[in-house]
C-alpha positions in Angstrom: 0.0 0.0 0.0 1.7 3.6 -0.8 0.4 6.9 0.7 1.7 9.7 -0.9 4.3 7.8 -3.0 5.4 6.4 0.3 4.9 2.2 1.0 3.5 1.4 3.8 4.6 -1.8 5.6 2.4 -2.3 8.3 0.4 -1.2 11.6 1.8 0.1 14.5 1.4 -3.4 15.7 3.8 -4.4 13.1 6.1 -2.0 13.9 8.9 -3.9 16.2 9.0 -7.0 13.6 9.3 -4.3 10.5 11.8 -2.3 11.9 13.9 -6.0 13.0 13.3 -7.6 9.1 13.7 -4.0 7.0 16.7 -3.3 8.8 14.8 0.6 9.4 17.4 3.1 11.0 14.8 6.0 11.6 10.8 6.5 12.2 8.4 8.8 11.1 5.2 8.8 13.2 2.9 10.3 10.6 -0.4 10.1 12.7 -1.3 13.4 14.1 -4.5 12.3 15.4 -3.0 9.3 17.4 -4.1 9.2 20.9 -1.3 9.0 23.8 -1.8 4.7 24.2 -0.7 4.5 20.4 1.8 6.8 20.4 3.2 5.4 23.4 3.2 2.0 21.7 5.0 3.3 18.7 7.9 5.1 21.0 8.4 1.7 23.2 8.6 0.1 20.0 11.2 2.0 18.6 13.0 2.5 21.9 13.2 -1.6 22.2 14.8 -1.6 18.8 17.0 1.1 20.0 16.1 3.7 17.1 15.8 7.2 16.8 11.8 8.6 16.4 10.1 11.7 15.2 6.5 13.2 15.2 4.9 14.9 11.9 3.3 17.5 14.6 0.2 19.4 13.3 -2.8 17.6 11.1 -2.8 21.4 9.5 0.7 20.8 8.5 0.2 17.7 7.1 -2.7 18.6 5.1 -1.0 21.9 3.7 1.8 19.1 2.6 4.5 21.2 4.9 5.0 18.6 7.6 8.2 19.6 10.1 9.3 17.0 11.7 10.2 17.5 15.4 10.7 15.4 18.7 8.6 13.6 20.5 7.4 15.6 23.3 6.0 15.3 26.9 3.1 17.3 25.5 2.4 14.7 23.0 2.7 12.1 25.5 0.3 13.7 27.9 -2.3 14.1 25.0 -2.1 18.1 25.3 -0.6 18.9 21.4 
């Protein structure tokens, strides 16, 4: 499946068995409307497999096709973005 040009390999479910088979040195969470549980799934996911990890921020930004991407914050974490 490809959004934006971009293949998608799996779920967040997926995550810690794609980033172990594709060999992935770097994610890009790219769901701003993800709710603290799944982001904090994603982040223990990557932190297991001992990678770096970055938000896409705003929904606004992603749908003006400017997306920054920034760290993770507490902010996020806490569900107050």
């Amino acid at each position: 499946m490809l959004v934006n040009n971009i293949e998608v390999l799996g779920t967040t479910e997926d995550l810690k068995e794609i980033i172990e088979e594709k060999n992935i040195n770097e994610v890009f969470i790219a769901i701003p409307s993800a709710d603290k549980k799944t982001l904090r799934h994603i982040i223990n996911s990557c932190e297991a497999c001992k990678i770096p990890f970055k938000t896409m921020g705003l929904i606004e930004d992603v749908i003006d096709k400017t997306p920054k991407l920034r760290e993770v914050s507490i902010d996020d974490l806490l569900g107050r973005g």
